[in-house]
PyMOL Python script that loads the backbone (N, CA, C, O; Angstrom):
from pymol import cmd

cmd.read_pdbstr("""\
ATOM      1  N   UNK A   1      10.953   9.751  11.027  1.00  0.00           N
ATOM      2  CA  UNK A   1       9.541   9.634  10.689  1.00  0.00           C
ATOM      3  C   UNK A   1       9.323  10.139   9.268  1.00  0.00           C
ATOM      4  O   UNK A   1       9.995  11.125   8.965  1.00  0.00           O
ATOM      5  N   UNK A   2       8.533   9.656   8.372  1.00  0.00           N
ATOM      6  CA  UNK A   2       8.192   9.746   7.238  1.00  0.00           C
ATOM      7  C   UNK A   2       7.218  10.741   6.972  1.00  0.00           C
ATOM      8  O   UNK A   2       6.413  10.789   7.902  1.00  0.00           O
ATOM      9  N   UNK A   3       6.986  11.511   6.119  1.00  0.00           N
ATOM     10  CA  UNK A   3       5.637  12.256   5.928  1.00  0.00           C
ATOM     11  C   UNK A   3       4.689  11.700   5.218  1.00  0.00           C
ATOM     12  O   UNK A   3       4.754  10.474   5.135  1.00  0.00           O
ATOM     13  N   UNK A   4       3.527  12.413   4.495  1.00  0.00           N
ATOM     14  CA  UNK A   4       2.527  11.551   3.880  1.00  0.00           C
ATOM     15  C   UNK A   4       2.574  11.163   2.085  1.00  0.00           C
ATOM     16  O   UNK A   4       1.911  10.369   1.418  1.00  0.00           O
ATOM     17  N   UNK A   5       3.806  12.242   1.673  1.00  0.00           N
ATOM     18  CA  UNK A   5       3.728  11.732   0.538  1.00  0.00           C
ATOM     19  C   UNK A   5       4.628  11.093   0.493  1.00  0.00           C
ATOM     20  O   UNK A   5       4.849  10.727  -0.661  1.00  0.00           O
ATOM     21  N   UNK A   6       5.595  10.598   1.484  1.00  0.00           N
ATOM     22  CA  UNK A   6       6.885   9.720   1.387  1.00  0.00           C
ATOM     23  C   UNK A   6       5.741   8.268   1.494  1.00  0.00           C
ATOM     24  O   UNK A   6       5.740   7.361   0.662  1.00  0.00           O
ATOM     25  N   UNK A   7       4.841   8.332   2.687  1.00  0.00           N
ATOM     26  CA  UNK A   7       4.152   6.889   2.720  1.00  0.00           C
ATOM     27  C   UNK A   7       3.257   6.619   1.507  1.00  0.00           C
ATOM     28  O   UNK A   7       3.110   5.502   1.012  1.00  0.00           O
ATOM     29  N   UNK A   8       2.645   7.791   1.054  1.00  0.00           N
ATOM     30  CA  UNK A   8       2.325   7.218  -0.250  1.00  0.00           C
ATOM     31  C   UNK A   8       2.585   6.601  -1.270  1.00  0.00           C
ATOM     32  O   UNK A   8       1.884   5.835  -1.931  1.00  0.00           O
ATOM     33  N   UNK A   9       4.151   7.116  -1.475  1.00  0.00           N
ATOM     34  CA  UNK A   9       5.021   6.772  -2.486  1.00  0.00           C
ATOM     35  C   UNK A   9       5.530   5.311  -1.602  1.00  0.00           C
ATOM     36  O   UNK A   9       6.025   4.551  -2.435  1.00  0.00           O
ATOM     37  N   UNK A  10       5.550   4.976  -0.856  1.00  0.00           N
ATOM     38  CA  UNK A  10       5.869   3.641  -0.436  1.00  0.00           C
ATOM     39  C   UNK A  10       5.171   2.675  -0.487  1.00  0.00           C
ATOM     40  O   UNK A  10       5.524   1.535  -0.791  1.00  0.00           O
ATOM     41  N   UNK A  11       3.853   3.133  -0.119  1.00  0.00           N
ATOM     42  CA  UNK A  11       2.825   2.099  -0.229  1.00  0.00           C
ATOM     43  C   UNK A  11       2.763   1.818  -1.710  1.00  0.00           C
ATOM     44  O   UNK A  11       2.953   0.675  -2.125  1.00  0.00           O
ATOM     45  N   UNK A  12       2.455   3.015  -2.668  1.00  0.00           N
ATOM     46  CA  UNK A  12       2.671   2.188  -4.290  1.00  0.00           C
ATOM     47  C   UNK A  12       3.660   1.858  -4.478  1.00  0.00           C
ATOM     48  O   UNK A  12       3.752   1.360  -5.600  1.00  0.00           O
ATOM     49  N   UNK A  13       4.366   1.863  -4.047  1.00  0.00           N
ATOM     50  CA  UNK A  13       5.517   0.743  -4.441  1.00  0.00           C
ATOM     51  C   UNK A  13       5.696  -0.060  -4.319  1.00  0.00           C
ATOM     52  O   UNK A  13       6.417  -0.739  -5.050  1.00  0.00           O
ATOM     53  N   UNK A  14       5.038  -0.487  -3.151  1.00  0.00           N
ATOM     54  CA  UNK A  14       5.056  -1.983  -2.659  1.00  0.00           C
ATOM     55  C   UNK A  14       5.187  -3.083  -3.108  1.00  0.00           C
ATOM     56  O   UNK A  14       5.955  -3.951  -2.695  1.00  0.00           O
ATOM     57  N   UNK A  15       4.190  -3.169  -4.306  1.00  0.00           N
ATOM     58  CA  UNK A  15       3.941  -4.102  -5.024  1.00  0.00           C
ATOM     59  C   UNK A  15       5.043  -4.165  -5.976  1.00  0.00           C
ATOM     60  O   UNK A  15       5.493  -5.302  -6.115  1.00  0.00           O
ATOM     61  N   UNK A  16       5.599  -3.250  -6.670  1.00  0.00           N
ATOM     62  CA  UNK A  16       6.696  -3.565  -7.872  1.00  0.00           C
ATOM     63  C   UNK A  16       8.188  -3.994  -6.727  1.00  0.00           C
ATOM     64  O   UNK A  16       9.285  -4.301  -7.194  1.00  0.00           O
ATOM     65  N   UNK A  17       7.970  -3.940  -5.598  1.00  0.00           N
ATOM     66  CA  UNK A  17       9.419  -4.328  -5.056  1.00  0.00           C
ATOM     67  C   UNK A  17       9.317  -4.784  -3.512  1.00  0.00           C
ATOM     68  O   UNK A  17       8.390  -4.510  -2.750  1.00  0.00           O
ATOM     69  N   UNK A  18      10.292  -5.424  -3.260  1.00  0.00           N
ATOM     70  CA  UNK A  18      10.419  -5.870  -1.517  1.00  0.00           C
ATOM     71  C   UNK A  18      10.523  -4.680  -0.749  1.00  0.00           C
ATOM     72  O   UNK A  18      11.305  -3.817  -1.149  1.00  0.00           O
ATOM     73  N   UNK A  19       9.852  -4.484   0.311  1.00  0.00           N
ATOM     74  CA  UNK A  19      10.145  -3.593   1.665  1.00  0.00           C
ATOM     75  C   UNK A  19      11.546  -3.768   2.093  1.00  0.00           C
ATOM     76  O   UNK A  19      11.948  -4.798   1.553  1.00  0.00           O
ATOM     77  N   UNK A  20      12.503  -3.221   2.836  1.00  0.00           N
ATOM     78  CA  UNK A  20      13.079  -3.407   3.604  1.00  0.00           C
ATOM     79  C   UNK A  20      12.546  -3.804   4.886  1.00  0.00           C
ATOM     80  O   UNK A  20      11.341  -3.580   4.774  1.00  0.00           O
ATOM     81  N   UNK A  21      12.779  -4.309   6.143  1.00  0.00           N
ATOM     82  CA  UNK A  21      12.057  -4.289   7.607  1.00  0.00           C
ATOM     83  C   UNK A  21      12.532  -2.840   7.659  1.00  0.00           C
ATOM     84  O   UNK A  21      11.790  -2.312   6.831  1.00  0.00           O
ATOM     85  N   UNK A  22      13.423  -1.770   8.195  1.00  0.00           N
ATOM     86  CA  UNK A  22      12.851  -0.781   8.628  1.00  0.00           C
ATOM     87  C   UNK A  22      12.029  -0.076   7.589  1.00  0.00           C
ATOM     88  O   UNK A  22      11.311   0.890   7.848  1.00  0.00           O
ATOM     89  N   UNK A  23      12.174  -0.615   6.388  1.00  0.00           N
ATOM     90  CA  UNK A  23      11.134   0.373   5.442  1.00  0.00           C
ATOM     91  C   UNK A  23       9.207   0.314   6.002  1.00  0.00           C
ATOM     92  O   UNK A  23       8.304   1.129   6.193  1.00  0.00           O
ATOM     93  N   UNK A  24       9.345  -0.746   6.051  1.00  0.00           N
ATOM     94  CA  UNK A  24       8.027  -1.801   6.273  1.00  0.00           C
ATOM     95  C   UNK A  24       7.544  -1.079   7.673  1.00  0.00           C
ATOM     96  O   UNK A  24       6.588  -0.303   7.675  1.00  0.00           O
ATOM     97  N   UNK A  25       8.419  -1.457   9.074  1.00  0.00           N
ATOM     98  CA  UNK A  25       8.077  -0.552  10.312  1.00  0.00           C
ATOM     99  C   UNK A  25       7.535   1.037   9.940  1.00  0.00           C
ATOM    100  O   UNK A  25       6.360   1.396  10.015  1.00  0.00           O
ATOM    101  N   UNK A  26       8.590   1.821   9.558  1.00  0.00           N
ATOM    102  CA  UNK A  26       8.310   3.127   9.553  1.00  0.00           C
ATOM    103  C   UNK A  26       7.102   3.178   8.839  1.00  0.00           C
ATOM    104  O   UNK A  26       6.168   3.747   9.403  1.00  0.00           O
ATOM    105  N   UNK A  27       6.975   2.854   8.070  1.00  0.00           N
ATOM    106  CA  UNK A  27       5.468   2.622   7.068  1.00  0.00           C
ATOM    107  C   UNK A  27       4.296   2.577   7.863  1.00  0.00           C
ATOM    108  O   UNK A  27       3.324   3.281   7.589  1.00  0.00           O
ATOM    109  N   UNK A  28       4.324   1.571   9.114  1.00  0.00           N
ATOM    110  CA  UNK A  28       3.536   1.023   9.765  1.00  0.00           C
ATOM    111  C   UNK A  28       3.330   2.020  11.035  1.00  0.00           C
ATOM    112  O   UNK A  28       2.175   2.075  11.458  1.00  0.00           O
ATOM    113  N   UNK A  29       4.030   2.589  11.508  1.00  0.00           N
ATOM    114  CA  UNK A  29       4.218   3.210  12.796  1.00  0.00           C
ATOM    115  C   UNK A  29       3.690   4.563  11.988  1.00  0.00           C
ATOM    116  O   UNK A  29       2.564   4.828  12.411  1.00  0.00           O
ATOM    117  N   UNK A  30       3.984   5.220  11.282  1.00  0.00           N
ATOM    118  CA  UNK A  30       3.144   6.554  10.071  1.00  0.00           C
ATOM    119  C   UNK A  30       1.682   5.962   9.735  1.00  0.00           C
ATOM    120  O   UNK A  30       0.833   6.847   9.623  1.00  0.00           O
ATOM    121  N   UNK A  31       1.178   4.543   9.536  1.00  0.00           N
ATOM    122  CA  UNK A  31       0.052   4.197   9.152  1.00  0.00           C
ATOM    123  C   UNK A  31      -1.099   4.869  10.789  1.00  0.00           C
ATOM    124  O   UNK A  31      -2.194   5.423  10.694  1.00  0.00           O
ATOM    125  N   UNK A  32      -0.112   4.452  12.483  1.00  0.00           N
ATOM    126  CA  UNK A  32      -0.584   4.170  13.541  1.00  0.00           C
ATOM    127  C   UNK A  32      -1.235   5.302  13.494  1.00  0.00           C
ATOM    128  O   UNK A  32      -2.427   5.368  13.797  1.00  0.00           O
ATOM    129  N   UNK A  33      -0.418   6.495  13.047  1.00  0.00           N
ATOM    130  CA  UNK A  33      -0.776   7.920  13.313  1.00  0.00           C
ATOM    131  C   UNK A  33      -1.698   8.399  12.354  1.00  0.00           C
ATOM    132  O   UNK A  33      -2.795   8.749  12.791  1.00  0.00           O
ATOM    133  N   UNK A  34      -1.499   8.486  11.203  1.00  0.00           N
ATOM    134  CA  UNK A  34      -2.229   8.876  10.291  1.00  0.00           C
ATOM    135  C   UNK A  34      -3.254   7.886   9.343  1.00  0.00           C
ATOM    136  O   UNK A  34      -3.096   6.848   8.700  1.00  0.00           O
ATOM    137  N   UNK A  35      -4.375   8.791   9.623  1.00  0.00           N
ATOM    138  CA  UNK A  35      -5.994   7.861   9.545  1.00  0.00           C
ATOM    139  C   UNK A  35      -5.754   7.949   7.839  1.00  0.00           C
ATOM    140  O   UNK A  35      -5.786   6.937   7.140  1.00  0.00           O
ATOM    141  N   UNK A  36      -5.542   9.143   7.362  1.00  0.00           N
ATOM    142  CA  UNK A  36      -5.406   9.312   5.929  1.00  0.00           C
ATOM    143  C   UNK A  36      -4.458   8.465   5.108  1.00  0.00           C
ATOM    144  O   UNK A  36      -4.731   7.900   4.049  1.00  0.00           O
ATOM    145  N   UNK A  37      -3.523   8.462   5.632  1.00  0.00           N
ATOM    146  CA  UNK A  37      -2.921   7.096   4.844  1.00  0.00           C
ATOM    147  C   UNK A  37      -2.975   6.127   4.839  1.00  0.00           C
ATOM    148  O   UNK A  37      -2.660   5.587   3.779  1.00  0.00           O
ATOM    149  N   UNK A  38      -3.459   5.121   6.152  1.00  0.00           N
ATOM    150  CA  UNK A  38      -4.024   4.100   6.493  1.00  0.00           C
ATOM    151  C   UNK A  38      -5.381   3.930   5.889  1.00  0.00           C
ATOM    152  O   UNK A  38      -5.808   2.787   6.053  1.00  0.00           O
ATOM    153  N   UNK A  39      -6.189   4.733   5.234  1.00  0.00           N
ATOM    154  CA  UNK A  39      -7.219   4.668   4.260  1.00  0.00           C
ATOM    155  C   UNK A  39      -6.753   4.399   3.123  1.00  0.00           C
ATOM    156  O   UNK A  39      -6.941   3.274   2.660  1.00  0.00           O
ATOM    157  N   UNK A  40      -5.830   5.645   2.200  1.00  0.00           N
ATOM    158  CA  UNK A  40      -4.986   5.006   0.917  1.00  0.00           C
ATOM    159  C   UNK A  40      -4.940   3.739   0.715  1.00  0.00           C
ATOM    160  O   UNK A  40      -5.342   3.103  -0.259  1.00  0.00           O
ATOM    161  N   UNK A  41      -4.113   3.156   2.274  1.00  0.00           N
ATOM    162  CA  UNK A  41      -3.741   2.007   1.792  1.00  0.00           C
ATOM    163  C   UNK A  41      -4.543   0.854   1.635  1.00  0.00           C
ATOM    164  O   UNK A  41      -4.402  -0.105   0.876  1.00  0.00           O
ATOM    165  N   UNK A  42      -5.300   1.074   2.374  1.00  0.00           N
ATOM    166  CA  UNK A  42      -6.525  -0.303   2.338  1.00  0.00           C
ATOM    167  C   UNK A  42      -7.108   0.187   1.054  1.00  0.00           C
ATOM    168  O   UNK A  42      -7.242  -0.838   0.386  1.00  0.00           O
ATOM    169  N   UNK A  43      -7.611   1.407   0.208  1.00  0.00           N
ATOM    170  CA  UNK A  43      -7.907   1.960  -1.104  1.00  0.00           C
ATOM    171  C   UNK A  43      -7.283   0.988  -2.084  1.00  0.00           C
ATOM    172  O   UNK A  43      -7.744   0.182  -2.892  1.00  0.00           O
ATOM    173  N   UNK A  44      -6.002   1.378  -1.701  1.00  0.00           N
ATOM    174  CA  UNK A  44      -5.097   0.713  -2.720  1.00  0.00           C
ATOM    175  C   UNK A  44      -4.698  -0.752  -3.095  1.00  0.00           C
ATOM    176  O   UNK A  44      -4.544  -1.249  -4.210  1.00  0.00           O
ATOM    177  N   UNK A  45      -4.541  -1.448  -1.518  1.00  0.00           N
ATOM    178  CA  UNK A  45      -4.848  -2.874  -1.586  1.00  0.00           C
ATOM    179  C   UNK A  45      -6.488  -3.274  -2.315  1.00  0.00           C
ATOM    180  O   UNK A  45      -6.330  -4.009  -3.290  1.00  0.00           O
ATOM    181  N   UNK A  46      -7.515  -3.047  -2.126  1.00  0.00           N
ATOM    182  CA  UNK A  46      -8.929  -3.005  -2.551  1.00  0.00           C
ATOM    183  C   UNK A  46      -8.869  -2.948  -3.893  1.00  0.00           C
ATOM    184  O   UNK A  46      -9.774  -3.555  -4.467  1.00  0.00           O
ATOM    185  N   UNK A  47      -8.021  -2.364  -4.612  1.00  0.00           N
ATOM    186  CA  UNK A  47      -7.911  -1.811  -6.009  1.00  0.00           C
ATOM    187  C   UNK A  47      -7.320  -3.085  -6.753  1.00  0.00           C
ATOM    188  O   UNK A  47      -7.814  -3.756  -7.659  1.00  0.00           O
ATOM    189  N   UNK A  48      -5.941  -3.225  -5.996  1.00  0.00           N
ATOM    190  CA  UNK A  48      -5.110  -4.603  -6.230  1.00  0.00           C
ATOM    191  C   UNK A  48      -6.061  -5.906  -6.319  1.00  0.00           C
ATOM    192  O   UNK A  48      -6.060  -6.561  -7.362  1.00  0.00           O
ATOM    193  N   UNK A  49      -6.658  -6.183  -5.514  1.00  0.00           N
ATOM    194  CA  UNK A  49      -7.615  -7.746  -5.421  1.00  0.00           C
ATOM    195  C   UNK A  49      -8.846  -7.208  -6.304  1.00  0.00           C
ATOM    196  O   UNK A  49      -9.049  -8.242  -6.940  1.00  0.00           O
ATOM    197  N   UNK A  50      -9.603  -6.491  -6.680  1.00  0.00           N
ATOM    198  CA  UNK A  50     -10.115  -6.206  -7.797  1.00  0.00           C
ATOM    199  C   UNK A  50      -9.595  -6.045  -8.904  1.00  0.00           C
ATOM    200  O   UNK A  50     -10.365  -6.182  -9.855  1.00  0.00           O
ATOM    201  N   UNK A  51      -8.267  -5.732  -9.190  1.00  0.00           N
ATOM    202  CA  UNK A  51      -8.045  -5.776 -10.443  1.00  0.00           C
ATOM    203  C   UNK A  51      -7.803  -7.235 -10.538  1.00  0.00           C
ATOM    204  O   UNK A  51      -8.423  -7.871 -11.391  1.00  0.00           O
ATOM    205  N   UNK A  52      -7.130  -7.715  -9.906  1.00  0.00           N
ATOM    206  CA  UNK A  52      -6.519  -9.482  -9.821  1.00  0.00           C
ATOM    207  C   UNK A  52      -8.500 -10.133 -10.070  1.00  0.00           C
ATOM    208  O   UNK A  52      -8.963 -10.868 -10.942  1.00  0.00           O
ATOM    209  N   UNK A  53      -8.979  -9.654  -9.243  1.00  0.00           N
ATOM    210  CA  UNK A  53     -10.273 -10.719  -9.024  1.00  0.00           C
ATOM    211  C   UNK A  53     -10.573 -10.576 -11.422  1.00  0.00           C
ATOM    212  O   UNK A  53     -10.762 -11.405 -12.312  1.00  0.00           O
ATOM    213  N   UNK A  54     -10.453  -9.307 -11.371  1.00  0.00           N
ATOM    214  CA  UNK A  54     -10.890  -8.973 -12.726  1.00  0.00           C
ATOM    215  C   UNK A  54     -10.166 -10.225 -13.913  1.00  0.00           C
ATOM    216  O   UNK A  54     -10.468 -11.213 -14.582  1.00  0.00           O
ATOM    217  N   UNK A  55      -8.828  -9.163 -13.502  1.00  0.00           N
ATOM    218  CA  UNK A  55      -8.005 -10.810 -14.847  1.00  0.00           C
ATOM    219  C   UNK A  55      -8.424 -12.011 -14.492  1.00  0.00           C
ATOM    220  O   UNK A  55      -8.545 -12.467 -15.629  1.00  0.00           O
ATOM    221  N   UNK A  56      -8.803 -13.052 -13.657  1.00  0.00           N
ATOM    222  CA  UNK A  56      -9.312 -13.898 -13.388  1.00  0.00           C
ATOM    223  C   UNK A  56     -10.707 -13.983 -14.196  1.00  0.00           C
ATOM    224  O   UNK A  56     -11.003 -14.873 -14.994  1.00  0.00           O
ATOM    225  N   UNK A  57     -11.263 -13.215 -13.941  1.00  0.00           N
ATOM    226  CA  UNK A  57     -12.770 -13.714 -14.721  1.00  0.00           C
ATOM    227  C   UNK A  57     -12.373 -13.087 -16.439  1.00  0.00           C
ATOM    228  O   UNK A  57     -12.878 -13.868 -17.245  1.00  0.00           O
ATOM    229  N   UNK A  58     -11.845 -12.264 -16.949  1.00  0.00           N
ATOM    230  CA  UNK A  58     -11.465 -12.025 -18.486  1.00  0.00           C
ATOM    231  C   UNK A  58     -11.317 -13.508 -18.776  1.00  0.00           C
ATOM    232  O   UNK A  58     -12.211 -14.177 -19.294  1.00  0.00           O
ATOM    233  N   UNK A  59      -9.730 -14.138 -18.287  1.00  0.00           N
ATOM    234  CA  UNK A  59      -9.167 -15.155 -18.589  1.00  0.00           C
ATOM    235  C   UNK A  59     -10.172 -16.551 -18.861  1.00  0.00           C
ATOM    236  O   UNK A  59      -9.791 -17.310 -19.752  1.00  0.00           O
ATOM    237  N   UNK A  60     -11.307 -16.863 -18.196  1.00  0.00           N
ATOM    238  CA  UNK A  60     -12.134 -17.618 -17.859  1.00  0.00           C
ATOM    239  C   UNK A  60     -12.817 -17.843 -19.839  1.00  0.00           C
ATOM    240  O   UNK A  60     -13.762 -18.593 -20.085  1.00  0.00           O
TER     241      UNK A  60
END
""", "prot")
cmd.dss("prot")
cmd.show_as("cartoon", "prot")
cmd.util.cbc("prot")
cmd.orient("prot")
């Protein structure tokens, strides 16, 4: 089992690289338990599609 700054550090990472599947599970099964990181992460995805939604309208 992972702790919370190991899932933190996983979840930002996400994006610069592929999961492994057990990386991805353990991630997920630490998300089941903990409300606080399972917030991060939807934070952090939220952040991602706003910045994306952003370069989209600059580019325009």
């Amino acid at each position: 089992m992972i702790n919370c700054r190991e899932a933190t550090q996983i979840t930002l990472q996400a994006e610069d690289r592929s999961m492994p599947l057990a990386e991805r599970l353990t991630l997920r099964l630490h998300h089941r338990i903990c409300g606080n990181c399972r917030r991060f992460a939807r934070q952090v995805q939220l952040m991602r599609q706003a910045s994306a939604r952003w370069r989209q309208y600059t580019q325009e």
